[in-house]
C-alpha positions in Angstrom: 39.6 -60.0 32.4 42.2 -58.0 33.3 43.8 -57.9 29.4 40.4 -56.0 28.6 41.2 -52.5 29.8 37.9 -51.2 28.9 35.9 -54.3 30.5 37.6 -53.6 33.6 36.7 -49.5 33.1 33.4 -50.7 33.2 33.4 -52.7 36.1 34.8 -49.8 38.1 32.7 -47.5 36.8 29.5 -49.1 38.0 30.6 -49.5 41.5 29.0 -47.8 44.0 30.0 -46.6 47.8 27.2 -47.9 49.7 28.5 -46.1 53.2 28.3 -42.8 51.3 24.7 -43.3 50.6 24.6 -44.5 54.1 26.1 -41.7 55.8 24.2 -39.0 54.0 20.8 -40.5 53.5 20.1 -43.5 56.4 19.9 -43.6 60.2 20.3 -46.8 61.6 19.7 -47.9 65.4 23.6 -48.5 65.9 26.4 -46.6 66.9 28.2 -46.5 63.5 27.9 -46.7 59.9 30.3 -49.4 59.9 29.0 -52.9 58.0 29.1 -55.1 61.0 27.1 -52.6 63.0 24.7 -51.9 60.5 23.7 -55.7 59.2 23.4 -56.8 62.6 20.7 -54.6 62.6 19.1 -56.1 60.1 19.2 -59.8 61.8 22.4 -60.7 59.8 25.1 -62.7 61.7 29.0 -64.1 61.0 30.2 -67.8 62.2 32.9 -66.1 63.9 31.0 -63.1 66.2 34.5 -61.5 66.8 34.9 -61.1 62.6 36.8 -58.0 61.6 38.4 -56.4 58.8 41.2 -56.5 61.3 40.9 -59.8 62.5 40.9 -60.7 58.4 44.5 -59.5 58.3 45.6 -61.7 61.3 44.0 -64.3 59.2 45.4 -63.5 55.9 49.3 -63.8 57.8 48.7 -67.1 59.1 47.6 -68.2 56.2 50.7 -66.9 54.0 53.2 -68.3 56.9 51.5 -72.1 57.5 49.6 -72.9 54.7 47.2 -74.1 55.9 43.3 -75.0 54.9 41.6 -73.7 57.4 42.7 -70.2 57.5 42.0 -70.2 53.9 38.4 -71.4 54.2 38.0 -69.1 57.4 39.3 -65.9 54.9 36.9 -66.9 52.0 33.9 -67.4 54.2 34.3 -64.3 55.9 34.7 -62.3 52.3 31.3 -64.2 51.4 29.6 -63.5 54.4 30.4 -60.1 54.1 29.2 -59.7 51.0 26.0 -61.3 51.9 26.0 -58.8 54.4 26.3 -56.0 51.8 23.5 -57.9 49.4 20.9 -57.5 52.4 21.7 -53.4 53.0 21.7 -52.8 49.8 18.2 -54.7 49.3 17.0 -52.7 51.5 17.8 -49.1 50.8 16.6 -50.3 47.4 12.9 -51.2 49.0 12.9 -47.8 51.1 13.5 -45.9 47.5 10.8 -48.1 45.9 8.3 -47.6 48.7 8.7 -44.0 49.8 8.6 -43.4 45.7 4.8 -44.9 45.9 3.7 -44.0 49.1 1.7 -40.6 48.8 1.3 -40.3 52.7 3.8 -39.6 55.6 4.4 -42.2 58.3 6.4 -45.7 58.7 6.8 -47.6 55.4 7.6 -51.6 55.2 11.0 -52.3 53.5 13.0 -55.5 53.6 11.2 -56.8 56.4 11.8 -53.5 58.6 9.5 -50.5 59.7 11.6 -47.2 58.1 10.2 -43.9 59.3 10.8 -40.8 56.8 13.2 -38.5 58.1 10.7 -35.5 57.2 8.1 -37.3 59.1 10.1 -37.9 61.9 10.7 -33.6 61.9 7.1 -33.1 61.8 6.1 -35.3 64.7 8.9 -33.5 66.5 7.7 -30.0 65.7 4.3 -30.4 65.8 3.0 -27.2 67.5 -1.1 -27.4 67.3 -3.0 -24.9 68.4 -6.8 -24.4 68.5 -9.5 -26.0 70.6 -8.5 -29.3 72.0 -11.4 -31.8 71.8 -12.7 -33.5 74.7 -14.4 -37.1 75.1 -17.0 -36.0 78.1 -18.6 -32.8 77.7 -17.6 -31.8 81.5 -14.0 -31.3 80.8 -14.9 -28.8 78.0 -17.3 -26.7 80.0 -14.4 -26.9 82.8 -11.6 -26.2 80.1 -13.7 -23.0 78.9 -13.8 -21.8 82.6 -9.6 -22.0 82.8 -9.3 -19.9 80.1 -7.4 -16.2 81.0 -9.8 -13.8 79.7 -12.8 -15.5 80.9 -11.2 -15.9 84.6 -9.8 -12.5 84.4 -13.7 -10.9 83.1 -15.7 -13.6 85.2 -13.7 -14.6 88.4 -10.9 -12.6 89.4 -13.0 -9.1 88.4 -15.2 -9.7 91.3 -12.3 -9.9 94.1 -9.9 -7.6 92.5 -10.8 -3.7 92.6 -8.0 -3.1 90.3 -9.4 -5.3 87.6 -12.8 -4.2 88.2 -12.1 -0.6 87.3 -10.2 -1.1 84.4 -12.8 -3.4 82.8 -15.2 -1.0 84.0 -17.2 0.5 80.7 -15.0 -1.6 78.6 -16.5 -2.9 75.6 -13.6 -5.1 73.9 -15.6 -5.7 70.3 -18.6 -4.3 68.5 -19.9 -1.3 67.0 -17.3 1.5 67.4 -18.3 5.2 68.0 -15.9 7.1 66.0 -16.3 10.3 64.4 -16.7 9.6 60.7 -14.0 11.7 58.7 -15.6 11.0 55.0 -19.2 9.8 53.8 -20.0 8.2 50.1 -23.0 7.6 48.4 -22.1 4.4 46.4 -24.5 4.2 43.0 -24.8 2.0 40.6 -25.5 2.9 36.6 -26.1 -0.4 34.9 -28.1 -3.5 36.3 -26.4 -6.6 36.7 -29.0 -9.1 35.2 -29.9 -7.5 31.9 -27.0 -4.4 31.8 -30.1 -1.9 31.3 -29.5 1.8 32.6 -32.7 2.4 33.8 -32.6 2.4 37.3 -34.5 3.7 40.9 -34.1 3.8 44.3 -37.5 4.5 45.5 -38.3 1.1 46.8 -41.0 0.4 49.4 -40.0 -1.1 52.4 -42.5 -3.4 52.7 -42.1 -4.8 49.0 -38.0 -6.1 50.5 -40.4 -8.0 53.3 -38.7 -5.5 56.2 -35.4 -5.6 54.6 -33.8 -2.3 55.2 -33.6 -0.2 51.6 -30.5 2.1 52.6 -27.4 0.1 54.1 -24.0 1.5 55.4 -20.3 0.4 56.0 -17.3 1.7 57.5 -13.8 1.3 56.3 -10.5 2.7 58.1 -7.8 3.9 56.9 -4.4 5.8 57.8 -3.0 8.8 56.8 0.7 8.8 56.7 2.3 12.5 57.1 6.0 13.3 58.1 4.1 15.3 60.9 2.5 12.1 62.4 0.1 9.7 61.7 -4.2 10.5 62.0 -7.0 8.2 61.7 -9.6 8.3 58.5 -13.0 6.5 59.1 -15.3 6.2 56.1 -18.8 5.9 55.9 -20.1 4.4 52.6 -24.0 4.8 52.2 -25.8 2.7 49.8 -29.9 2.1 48.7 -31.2 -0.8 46.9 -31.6 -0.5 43.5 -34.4 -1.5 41.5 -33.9 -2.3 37.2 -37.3 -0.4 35.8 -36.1 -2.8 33.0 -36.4 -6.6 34.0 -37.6 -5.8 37.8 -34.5 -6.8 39.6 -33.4 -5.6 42.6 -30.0 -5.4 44.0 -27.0 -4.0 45.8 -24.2 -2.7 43.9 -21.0 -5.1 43.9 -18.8 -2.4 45.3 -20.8 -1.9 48.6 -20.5 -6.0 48.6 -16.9 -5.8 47.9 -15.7 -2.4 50.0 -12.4 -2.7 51.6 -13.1 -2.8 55.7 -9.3 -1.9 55.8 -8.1 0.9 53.3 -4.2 0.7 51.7 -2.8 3.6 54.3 -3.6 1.0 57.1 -1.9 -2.1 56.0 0.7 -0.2 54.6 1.4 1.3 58.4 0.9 -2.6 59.8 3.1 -4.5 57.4 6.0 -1.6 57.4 6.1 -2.3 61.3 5.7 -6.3 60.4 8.5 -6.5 58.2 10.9 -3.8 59.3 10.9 -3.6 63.0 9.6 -7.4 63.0 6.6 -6.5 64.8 4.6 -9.8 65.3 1.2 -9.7 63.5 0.0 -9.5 67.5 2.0 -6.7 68.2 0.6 -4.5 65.4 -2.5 -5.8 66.2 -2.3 -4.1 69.9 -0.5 -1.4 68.2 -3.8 -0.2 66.6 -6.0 -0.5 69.2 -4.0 1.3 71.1 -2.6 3.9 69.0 -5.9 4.7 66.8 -9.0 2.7 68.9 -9.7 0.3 65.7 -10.7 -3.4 67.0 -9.0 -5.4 64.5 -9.2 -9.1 64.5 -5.4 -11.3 64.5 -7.0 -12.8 61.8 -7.7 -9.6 59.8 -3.9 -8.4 60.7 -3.0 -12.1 59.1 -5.1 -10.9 55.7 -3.6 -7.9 55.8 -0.7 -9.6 54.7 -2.3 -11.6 52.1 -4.0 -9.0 50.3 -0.5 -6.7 50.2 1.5 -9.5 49.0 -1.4 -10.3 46.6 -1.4 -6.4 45.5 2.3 -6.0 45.0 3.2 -9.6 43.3 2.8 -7.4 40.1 5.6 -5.8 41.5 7.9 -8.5 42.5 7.4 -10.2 39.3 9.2 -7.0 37.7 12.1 -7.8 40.4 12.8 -11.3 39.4 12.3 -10.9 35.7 14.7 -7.3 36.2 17.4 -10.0 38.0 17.6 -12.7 35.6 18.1 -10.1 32.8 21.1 -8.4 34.5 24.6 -9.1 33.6 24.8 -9.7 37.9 23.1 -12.4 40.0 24.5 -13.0 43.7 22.5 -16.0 45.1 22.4 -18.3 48.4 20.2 -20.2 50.7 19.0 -21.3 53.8 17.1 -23.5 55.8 13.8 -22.7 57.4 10.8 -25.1 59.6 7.6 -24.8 59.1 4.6 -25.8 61.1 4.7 -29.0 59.6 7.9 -29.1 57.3 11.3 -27.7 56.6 12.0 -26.3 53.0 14.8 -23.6 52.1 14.9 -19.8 51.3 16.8 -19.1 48.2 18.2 -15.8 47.6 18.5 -14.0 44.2 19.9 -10.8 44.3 22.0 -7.8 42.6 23.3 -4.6 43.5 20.1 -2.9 43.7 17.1 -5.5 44.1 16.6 -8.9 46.3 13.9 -11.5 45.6 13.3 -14.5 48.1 12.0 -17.7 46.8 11.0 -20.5 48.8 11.7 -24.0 47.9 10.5 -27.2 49.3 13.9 -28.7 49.1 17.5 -27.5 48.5 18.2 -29.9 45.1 19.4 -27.0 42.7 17.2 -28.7 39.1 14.8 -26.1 39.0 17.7 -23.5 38.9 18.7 -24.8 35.4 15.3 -24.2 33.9 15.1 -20.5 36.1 18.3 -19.3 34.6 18.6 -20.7 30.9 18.1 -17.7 29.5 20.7 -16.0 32.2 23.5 -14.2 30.0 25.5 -12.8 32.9 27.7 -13.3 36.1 26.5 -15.6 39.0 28.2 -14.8 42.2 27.6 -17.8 44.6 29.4 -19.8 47.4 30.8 -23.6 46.4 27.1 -25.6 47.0 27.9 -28.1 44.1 24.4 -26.8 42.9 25.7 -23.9 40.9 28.2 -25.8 39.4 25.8 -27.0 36.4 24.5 -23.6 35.3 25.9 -22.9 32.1 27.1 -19.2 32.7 30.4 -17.4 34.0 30.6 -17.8 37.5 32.2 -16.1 40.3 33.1 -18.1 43.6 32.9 -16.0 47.0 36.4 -15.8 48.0 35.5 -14.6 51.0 33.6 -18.1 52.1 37.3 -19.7 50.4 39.7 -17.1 52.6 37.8 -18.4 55.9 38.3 -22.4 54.7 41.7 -21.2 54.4 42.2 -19.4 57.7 40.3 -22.5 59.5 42.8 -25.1 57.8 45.7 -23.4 59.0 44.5 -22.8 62.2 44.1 -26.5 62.5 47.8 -27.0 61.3 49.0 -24.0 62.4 53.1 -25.9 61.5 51.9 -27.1 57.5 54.5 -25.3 55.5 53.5 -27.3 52.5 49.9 -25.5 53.2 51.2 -21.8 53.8 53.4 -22.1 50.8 49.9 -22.0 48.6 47.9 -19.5 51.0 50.8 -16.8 51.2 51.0 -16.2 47.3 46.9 -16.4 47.4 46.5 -13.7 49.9 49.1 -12.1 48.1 47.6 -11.6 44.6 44.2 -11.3 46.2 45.3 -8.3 48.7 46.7 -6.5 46.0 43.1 -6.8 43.4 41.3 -5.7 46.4 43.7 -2.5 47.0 42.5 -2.0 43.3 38.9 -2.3 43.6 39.1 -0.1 46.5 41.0 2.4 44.3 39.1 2.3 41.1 36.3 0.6 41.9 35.0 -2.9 39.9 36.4 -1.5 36.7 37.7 -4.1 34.2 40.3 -1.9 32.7 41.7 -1.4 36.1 41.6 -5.0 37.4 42.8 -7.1 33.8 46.6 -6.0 35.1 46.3 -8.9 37.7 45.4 -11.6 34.8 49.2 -12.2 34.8 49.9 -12.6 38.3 46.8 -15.0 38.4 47.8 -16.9 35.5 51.1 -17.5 37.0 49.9 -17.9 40.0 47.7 -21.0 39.0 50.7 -22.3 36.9 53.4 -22.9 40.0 50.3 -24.5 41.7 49.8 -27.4 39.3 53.3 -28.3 38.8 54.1 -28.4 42.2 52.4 -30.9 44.2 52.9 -31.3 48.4 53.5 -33.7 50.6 50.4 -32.1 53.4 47.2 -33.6 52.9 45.5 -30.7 54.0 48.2 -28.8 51.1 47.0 -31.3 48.5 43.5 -31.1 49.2 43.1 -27.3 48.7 45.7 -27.3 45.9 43.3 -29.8 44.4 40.4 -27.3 45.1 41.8 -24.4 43.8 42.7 -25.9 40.7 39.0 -27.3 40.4 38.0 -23.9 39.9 40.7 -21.6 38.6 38.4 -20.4 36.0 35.7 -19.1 39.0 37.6 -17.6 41.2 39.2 -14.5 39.5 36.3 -14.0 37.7 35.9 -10.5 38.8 39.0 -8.9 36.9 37.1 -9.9 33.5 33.9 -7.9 33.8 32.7 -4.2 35.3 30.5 -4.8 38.2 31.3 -7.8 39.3 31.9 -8.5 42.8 34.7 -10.5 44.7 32.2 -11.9 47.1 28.7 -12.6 47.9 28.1 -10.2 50.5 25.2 -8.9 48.9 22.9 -12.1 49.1 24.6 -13.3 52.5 22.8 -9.8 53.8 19.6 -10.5 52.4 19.7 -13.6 53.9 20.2 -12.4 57.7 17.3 -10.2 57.3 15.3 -13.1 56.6 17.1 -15.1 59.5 16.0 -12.6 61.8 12.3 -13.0 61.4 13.0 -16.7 61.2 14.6 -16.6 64.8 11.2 -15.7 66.4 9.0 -17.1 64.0 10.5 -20.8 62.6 8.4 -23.6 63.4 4.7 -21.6 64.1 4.5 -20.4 59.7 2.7 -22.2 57.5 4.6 -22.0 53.8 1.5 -20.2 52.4 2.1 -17.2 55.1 6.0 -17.6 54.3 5.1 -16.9 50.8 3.4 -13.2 50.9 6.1 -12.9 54.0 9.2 -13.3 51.2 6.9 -11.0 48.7 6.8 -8.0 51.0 10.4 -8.8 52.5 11.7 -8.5 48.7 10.4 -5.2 48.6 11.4 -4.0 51.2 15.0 -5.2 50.9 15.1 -4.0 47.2 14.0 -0.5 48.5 16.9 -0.5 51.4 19.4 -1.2 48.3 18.4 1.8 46.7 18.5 4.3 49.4 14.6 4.6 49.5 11.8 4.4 52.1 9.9 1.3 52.2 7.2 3.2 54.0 6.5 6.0 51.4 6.3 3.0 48.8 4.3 1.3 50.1 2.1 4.4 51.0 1.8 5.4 47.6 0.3 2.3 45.8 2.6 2.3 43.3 3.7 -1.4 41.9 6.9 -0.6 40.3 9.9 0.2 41.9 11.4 1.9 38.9 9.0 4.7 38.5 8.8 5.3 41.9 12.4 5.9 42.4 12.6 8.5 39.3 9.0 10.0 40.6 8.8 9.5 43.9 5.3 9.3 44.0 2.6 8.0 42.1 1.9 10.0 38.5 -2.1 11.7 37.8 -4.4 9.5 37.6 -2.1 6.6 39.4 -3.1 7.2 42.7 -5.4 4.8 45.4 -9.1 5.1 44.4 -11.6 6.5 47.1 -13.5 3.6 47.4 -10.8 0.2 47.8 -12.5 -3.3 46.9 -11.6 -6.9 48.3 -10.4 -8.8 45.4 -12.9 -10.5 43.4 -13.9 -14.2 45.0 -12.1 -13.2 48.1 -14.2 -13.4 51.6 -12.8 -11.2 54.2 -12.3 -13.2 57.8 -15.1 -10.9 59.5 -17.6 -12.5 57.4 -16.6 -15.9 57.5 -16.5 -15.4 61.9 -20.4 -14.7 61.3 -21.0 -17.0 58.5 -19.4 -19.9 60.1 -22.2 -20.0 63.3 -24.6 -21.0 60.6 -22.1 -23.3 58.8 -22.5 -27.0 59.7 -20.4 -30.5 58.9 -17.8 -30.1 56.3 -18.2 -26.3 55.2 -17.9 -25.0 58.8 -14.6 -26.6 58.7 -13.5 -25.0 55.8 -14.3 -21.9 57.6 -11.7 -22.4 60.3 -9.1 -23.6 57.8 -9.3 -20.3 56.3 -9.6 -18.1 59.1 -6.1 -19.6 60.6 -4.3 -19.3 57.6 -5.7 -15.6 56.5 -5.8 -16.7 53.1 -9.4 -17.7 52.6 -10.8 -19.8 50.4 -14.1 -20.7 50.2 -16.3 -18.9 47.8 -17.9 -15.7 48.6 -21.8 -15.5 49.6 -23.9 -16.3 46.8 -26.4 -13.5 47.6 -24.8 -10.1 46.0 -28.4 -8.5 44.8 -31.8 -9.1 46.2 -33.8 -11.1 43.8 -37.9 -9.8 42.6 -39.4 -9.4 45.8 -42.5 -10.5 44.1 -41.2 -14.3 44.1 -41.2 -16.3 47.3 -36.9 -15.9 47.1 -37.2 -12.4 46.5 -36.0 -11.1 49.8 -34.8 -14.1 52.4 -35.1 -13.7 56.4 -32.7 -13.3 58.1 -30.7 -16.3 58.0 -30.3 -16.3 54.2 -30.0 -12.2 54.1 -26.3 -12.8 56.4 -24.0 -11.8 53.5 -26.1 -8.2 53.7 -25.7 -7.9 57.3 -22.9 -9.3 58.3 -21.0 -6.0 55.9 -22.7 -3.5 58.3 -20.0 -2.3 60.7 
């Protein structure tokens, strides 16, 4: 076998280290990774209890000086029993791949005879934050459950020994109808029937033909209005009647009294500015309005708000990623995140002037070789083995390099053999930073140091050392010689990957106060409106008047500064088409039952909601026996009256 050099290739070419795969991938209930410790775990034994690779080589020397049998049969059996022990870990972390491969749902899944739990599962069980109404077996712990709650003691019991609490709760109303001076009032019209498209169309309707259904309806939508002299509150009152069709007999409301906005752009704009740059919880600004402009607004309206911005400006962060991967620059990193019932990672693409988070359920780097295929320029990145595959020039952070440097030689502070490679280093890299800082990142200033690194990287392979810790980063540098000097080749290119590492604390600082309580659907219009507003801090411009001015392009807004004729935020601003606002699920879901109420709370929490709007947007003949409902089946109508 050993005559066969390429037989023998193969054989060590197949092997595989089991303890690696161990180590970065298995916990088992022992205190090492070691073989002994880990197949005793799995019920597997040796005739000698005390066996030991150490206790082999004691064997292995008596044998070589006596001779005799029975070490030699003691040595072989212990070198097959250890390999039986290998056989039985590797059988099993074959069955965990092939189970967890076909089991859909979390929990414990059978493998080799052993209950494995799911590392992710584990996290979840360990993080599992639930909030919401606890259900109770007897009906007397949730009456007495409802009576601990701190509003109701606060409004029932302690107001009626406390004078203090009784005076400030006095005349206080904390939601309903509010009495605010209306600033605006619109007649909403329609022009064209919605059953046969005719034109013909009245508004004198009797009363009693609707079956007491009120003919003129009204809604009131608020809004801000953003000045550098302060900030004042808009209300608007939109009037409508119910049309009749003179054509086919039809009557109805206009779909843009059933879709008006209760929340106008000038108001979410203020809330998510204060959300995303001062990190304002969505409580916070919630208090912040009542208290600064007397709106009630629901947490889980503040939650849609949101939603709906993310959902208006994706146009606009679209236009950021596609302007990224089209540069000649791309600076990317990432970082970890927990979610309610998960952890996933925030990746990080950036350039000089924009920044667009992505999240990703995992941090395996596959998808980035579809994302950047087309990617023609520079990728600036730190040494996650990742980026290694992405067919492109590449620039390696030399700053994240410098500190593995300065960390190796403080842990050898006497390694000659090491300072001999991270003088010269700090040498020729000092002296392309005086450059930079000089001219700028100008090729024609920077290709003068191609010589120094050239030679540089010649002394360092034909010299090896006799320091580990020497070898190892001469090893390392030589890995990626052609990704480290990168920089001195191309104009605009930077030396680091400051850019992205930056973008990435101002997502860390949300994450500090809010990991573990998001869901990744909130994360998502989070990273949306964070993009923005990073991109906008790159270019010197306010976040605040973008967002103000409803503009979806970043581009034209930092040539016009504001939006051009006929670009501006409509008068009237609609919901989204198929989109239910929260206030009208809150009333809808009372009458909900079984499966559909719970939808109703799902997508309440999450601010996002789902379920289809109310089928009732026009009044049908009232001549029929459906023409006009009660008042049950009329709830879509009156639930949109403020």
């Amino acid at each position: 076998m050993a005559r066969d050099p390429k037989q023998v290739d193969r054989v060590l070419g197949s092997l595989v280290n089991v303890l690696s795969l161990v180590h970065a991938h298995g916990y088992f209930p022992c205190y090492s990774n070691g073989l002994k410790d880990v197949a005793r775990c799995l019920g597997f034994s040796w005739t000698d209890p005390e066996a030991s690779g150490l206790l082999s080589i004691v064997w292995r020397a008596r044998w070589e000086s006596t001779r005799d049998d029975v070490w030699k049969r003691t040595l072989l059996n212990y070198n097959l029993e250890d390999c039986a022990a290998l056989h039985r870990v590797t059988d099993l972390l074959r069955d965990i791949n092939v189970q967890a491969a076909s089991t859909a749902s979390g929990g414990s899944i059978p493998a080799g005879g052993q209950q494995v739990s799911l590392v992710g599962e584990i996290d979840r069980w360990d993080n599992n934050r639930q909030w919401g109404q606890v259900r109770f077996a007897q009906p007397e712990f949730e009456q007495i459950n409802r009576c601990a709650y701190f509003d109701y003691q606060r409004e029932r019991i302690y107001v009626r020994t406390s004078t203090a609490l009784r005076k400030g709760t006095r005349g206080r109303k904390k939601y309903g109808r509010q009495k605010l001076r209306v600033t605006k009032r619109i007649v909403i019209t329609s022009k064209r029937c919605p059953g046969c498209k005719g034109t013909s169309l009245t508004t004198e309707i009797d009363r009693k033909e609707l079956g007491g259904c009120p003919i003129t309806r009204t809604k009131r939508a608020y809004d801000l209005i953003l000045t550098p002299a302060g900030v004042r509150r808009k209300v608007i009152e939109c009037r409508v009647s119910v049309h009749r069709c003179l054509d086919c007999g039809l009557c109805f409301i206009p779909e843009v009294y059933q879709r008006l906005d209760r929340h106008f752009h000038g108001l979410k704009s203020w809330a998510m500015y204060q959300h995303i740059v001062h990190r304002i919880s969505l409580q916070g600004v919630r208090d912040m309005i009542e208290e600064l402009f007397g709106l009630h607004v629901h947490l889980c309206e503040v939650n849609m708000f949101k939603g709906l911005m993310a959902r208006y400006y994706q146009l606009a962060y679209d236009r950021l990623l596609q302007k990224i991967l089209s540069g000649h620059l791309l600076l990317i990193d990432e970082t970890e995140v927990r979610l309610k019932t998960d952890k996933g990672y925030v990746w990080v693409f950036a350039s000089l002037e924009e920044v667009v988070y992505l999240y990703r359920p995992t941090r395996e780097g596959d998808f980035l070789k579809e994302m950047l295929k087309d990617f023609r320029g520079v990728l600036v990145s730190d040494f996650y083995a990742a980026y290694d595959s992405i067919n492109c020039p590449q620039q390696k952070c030399l700053i994240h390099l410098m500190r593995d440097m300065n960390q190796d030689l403080l842990n050898a502070p006497f390694d000659e053999d090491l300072k001999a490679i991270t003088r010269p280093f700090g040498i020729l890299l000092r002296s392309a930073v005086a450059t930079i800082d000089k001219h700028g990142l100008k090729r024609r200033h920077l290709v003068k140091h191609a010589g120094d690194v050239q030679a540089f990287f010649r002394r360092l392979s034909e010299q090896p050392f006799q320091s580990e810790a020497a070898e190892t980063l001469r090893k390392r540098l030589l890995k990626y010689k052609d990704k480290l000097f990168t920089f001195i080749e191309y104009d605009g290119v930077p030396w680091n990957n400051n850019n992205a590492e930056h973008a990435i604390k101002a997502f860390a600082s949300y994450r500090e106060h809010a990991e573990g309580t998001i869901s990744e659907k909130g994360l998502g219009g989070y990273l949306v409106l964070l993009s923005l507003y990073q991109s906008c801090k790159y270019r010197g411009m306010s976040f605040l008047k973008f967002l103000k001015s409803g503009m979806r392009n970043l581009d034209e807004f930092c040539e016009r500064g504001r939006p051009g004729r006929g670009q501006g935020l409509p008068a009237i601003q609609l919901y989204p088409k198929g989109f239910t606002p929260p206030h009208l699920l809150r009333l809808a879901k009372k009458r909900r039952v079984g499966k559909d109420a719970t939808q109703g709370d799902d997508a309440i929490e999450q601010g996002y909601p789902e379920p289809e709007p109310p089928k009732r947007t026009h009044i049908e003949n009232p001549s029929t026996p459906e023409g006009c409902p009660p008042r049950a089946a009329n709830a879509s109508a009156a639930a949109m009256r403020t």
